[in-house]
Backbone as CSV, one residue per row, in Angstrom:
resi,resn,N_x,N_y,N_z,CA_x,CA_y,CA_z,C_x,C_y,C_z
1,UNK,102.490,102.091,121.042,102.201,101.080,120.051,100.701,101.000,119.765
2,UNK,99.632,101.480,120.865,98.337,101.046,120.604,98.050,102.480,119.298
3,UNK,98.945,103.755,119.808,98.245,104.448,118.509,98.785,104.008,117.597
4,UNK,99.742,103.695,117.339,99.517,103.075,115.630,98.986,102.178,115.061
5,UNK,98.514,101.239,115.994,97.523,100.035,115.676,96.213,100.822,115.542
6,UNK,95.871,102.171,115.912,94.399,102.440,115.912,94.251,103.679,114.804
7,UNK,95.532,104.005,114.385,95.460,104.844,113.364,95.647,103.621,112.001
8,UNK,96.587,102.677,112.355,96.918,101.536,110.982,95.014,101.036,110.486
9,UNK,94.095,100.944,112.131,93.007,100.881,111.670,92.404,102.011,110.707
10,UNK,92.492,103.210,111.215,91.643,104.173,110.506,92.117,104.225,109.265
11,UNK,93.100,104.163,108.567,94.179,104.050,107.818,92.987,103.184,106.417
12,UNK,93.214,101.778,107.281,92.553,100.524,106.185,90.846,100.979,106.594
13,UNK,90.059,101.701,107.268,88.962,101.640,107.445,88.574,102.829,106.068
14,UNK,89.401,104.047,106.275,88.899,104.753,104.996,89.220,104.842,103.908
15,UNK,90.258,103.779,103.719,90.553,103.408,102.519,89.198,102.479,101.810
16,UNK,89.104,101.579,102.405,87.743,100.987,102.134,86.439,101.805,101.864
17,UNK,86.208,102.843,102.649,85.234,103.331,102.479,85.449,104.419,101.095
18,UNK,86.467,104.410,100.743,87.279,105.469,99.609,87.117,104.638,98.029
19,UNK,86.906,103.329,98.542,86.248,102.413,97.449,85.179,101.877,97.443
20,UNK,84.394,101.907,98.614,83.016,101.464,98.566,82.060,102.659,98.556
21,UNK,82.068,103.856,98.221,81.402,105.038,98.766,80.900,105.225,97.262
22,UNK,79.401,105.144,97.413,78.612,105.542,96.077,78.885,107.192,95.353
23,UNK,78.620,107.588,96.437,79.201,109.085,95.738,80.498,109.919,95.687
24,UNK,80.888,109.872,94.877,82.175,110.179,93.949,82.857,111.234,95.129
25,UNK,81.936,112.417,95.474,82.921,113.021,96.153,82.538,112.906,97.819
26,UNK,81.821,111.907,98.490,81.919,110.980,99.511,83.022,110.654,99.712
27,UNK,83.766,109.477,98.218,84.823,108.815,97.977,86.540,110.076,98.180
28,UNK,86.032,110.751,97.749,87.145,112.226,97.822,87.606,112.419,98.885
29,UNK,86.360,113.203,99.699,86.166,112.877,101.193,87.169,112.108,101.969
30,UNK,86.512,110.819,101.641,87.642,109.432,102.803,88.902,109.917,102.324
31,UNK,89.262,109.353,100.717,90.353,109.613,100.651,91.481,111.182,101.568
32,UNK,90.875,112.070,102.120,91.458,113.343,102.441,91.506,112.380,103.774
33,UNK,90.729,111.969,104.175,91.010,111.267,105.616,91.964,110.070,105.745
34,UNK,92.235,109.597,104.819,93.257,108.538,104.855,94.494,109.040,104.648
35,UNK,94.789,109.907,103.895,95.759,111.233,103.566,96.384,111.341,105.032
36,UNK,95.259,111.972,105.723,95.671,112.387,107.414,96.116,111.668,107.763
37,UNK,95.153,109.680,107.926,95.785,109.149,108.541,97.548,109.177,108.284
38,UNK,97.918,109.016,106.918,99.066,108.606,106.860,99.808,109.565,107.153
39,UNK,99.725,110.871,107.408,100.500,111.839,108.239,100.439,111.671,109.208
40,UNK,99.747,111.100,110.237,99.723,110.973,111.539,100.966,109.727,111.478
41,UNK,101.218,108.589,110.744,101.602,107.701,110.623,103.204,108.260,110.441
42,UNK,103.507,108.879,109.260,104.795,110.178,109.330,105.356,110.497,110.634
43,UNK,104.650,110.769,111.234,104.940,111.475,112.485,105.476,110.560,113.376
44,UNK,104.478,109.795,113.435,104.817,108.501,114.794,106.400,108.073,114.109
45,UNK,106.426,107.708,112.985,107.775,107.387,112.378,109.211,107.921,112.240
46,UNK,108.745,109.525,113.102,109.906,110.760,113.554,110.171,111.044,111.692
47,UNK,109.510,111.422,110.967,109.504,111.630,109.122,108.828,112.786,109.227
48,UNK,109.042,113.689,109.768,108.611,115.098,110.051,108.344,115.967,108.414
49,UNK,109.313,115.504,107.646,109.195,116.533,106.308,108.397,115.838,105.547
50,UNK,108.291,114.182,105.501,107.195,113.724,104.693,105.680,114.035,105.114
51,UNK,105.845,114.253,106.275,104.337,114.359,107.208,103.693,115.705,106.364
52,UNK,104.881,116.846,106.542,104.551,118.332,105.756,103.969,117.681,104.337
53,UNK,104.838,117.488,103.429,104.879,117.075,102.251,103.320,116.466,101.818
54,UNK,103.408,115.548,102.380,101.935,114.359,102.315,100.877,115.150,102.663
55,UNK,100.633,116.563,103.883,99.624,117.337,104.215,99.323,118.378,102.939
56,UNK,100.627,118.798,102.760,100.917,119.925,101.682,100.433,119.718,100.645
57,UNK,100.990,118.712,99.880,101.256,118.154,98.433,99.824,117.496,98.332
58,UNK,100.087,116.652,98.663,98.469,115.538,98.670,96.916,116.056,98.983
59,UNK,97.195,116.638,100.414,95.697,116.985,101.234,95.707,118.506,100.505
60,UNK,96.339,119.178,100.127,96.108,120.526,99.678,96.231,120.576,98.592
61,UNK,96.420,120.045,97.652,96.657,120.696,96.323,95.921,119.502,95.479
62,UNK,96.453,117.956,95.335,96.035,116.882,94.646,94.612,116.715,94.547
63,UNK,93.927,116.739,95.882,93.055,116.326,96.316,92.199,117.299,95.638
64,UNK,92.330,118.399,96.187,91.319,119.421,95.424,91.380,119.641,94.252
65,UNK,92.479,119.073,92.997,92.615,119.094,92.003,91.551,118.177,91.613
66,UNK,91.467,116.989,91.988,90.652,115.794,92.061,89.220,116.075,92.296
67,UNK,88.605,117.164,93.608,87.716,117.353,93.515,87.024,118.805,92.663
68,UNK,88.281,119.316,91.814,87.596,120.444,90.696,87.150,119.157,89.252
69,UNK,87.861,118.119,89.340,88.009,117.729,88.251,86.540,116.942,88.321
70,UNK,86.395,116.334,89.636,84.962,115.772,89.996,83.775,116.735,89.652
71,UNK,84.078,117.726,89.740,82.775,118.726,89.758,82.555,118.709,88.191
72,UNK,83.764,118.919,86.965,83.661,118.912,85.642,82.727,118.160,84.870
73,UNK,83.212,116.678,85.434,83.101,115.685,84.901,80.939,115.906,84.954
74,UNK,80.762,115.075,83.799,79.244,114.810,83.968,78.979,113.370,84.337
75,UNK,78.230,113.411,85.424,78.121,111.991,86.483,76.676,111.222,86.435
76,UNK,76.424,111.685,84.724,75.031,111.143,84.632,74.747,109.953,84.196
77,UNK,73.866,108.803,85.014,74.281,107.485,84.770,73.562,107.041,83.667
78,UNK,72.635,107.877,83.378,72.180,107.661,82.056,72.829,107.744,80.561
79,UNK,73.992,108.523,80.801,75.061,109.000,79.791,75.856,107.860,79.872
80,UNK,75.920,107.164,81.354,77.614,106.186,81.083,77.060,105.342,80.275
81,UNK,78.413,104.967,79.608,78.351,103.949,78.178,78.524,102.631,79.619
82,UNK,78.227,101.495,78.857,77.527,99.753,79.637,79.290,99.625,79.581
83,UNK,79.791,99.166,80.039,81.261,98.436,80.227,81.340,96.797,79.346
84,UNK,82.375,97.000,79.104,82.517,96.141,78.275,82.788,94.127,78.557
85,UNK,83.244,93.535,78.735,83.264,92.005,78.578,84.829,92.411,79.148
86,UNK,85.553,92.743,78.817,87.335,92.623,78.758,87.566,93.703,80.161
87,UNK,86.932,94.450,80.352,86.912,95.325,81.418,86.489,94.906,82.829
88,UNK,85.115,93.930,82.138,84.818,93.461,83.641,85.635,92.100,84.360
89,UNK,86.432,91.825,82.997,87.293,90.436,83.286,88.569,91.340,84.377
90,UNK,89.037,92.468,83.465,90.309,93.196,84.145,89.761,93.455,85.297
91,UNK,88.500,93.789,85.952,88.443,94.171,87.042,88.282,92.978,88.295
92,UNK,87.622,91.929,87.807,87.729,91.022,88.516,89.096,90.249,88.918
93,UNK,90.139,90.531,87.760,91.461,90.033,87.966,92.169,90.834,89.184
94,UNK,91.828,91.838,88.985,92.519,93.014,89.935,91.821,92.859,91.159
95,UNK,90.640,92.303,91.092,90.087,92.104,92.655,90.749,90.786,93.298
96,UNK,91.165,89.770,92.086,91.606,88.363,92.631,93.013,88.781,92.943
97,UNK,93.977,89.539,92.470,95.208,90.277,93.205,95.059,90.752,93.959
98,UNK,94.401,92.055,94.520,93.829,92.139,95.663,93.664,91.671,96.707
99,UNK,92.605,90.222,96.435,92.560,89.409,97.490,93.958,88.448,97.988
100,UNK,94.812,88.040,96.717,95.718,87.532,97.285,96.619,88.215,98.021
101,UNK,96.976,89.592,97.537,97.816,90.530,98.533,97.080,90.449,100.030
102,UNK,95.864,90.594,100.278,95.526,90.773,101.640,95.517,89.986,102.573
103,UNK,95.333,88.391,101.720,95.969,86.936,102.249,97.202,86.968,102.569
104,UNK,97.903,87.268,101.403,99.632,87.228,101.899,100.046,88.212,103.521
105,UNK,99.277,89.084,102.953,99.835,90.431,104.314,99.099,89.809,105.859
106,UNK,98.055,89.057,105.869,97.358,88.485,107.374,97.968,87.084,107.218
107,UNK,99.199,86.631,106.421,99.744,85.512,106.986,101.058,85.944,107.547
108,UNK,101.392,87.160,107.655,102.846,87.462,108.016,102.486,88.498,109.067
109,UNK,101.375,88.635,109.576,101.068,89.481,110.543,101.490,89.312,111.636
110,UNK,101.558,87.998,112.415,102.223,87.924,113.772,103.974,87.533,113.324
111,UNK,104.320,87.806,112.503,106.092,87.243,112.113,106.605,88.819,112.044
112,UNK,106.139,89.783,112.009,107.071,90.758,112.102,107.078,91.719,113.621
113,UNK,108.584,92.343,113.010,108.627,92.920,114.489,108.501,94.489,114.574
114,UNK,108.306,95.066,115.571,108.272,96.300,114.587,109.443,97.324,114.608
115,UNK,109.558,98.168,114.418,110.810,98.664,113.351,111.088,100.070,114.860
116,UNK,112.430,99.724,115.021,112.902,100.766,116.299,114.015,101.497,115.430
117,UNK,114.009,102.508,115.838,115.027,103.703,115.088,116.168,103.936,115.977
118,UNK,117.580,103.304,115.070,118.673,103.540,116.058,119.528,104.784,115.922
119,UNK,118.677,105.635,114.919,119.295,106.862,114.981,117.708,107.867,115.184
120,UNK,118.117,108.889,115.988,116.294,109.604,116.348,116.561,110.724,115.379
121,UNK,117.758,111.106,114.542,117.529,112.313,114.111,117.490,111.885,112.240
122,UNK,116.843,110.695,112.081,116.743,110.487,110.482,116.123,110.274,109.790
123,UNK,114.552,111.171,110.148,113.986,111.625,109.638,113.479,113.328,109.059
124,UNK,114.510,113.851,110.004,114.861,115.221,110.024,114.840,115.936,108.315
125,UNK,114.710,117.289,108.465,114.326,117.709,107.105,115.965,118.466,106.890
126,UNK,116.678,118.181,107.639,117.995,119.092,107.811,119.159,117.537,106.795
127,UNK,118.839,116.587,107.720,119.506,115.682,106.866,119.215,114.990,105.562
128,UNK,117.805,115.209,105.542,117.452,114.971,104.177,117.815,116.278,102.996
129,UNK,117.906,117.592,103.287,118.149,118.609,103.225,120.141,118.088,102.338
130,UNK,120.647,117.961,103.478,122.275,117.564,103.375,122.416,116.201,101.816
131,UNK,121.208,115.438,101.998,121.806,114.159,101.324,120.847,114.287,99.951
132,UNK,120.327,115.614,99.803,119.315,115.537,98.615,120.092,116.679,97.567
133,UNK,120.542,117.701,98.342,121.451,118.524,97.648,122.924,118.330,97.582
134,UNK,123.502,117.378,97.971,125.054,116.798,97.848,124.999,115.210,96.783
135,UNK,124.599,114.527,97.392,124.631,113.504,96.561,123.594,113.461,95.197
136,UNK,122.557,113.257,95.448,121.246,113.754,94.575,120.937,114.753,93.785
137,UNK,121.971,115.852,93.394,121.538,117.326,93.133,120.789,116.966,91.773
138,UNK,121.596,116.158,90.544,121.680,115.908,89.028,120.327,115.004,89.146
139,UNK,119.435,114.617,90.019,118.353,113.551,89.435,117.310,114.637,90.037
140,UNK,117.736,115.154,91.410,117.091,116.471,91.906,116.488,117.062,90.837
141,UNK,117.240,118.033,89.921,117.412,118.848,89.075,116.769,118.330,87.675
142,UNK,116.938,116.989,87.492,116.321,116.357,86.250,115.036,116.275,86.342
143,UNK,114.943,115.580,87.785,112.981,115.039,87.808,112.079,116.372,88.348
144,UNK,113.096,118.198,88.477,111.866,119.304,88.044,112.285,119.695,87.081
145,UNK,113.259,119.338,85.848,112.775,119.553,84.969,111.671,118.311,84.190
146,UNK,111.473,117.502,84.114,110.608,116.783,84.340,109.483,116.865,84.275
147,UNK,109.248,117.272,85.814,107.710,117.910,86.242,107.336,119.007,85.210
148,UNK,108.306,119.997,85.126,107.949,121.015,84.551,107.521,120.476,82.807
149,UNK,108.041,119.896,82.598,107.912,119.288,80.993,106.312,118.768,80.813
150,UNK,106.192,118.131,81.809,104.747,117.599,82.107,103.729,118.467,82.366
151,UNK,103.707,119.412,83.635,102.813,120.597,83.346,102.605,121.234,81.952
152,UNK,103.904,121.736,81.582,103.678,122.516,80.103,102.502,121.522,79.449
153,UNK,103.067,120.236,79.018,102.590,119.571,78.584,100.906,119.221,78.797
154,UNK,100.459,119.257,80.062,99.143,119.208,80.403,98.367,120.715,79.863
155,UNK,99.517,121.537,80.028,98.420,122.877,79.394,98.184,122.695,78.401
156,UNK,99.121,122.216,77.244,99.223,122.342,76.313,97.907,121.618,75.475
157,UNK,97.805,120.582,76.293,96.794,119.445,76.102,95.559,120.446,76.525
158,UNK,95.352,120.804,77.377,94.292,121.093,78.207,93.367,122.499,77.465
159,UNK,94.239,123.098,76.855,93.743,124.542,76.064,93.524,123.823,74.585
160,UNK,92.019,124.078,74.548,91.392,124.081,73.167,91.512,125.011,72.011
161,UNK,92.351,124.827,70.794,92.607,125.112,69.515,91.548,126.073,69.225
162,UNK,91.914,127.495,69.151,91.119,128.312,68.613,91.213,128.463,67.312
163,UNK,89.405,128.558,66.903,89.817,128.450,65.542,89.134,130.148,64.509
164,UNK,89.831,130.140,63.844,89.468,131.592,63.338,88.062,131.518,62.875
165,UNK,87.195,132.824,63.344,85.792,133.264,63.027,85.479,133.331,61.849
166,UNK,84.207,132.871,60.947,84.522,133.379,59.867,83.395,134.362,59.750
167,UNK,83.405,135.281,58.903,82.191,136.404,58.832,82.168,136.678,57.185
């Protein structure tokens, strides 16, 4: 129980620092470490294929998508346009949600119990395996075609309109 209380710390420690971190890919950084944490968190939870998944998917591929896209971007503060009146209202709203979520969650902190698994084999990638291709196949099958609709779609977006030379 104490490691998950000391990973649940590292967990909320670099998340914070994933929003307070002046430099953009500092902020990248934590985030890859909070990533971990929550695979370590997978694990303790016997969720063996999400643990893969979350290392795979997230820490390998997202992330570095995130930090090619960081490198693109121009991060010159002389270029950023001033933010607007309606923006800084939305952001302060989202900080006052924020704060109430984190109130709500440290008033229910000593009321829960924590969560014992009365079956040890259900997180297994064999039974998720069984209940993703039998029951699930048709939403399976819908949400990559889906994905795939969306990639196309991002290329499609992403490649600039050539336009004929003239001479």
């Amino acid at each position: 129980m104490s490691t998950f209380y000391f990973i649940a710390f590292l967990s909320v420690f670099f998340a914070i620092l994933v929003i307070s971190a002046r430099n953009p890919v500092h902020s990248i950084l934590y985030l890859i470490l909070t990533f971990f944490t929550f695979t370590i968190h997978y694990i303790l939870l016997n969720a063996q294929f999400l643990a893969v998944v979350n290392f795979i998917v997230y820490m390998g591929a997202i992330l570095v998508l995130f930090l090619y896209t960081l490198m693109l971007m121009n991060l010159n503060k002389e270029s950023e346009p001033v933010k607007s009146t309606i923006v800084k209202i939305a952001a302060v709203f989202g900080g006052g949600c924020l704060l109430v979520t984190v109130v709500a969650s440290l008033k229910t902190l000593g009321t829960s119990n924590p969560v014992v698994l009365q079956n040890p084999n259900l997180g297994l990638v064999k039974n998720l395996g069984k209940v993703l291709f039998n029951e699930f196949l048709l939403p399976f099958e819908v949400s990559s075609l889906l994905l795939l609709s969306a990639m196309v779609g991002a290329v499609l977006l992403a490649t600039k309109d050539k336009q004929p030379k003239t001479t």
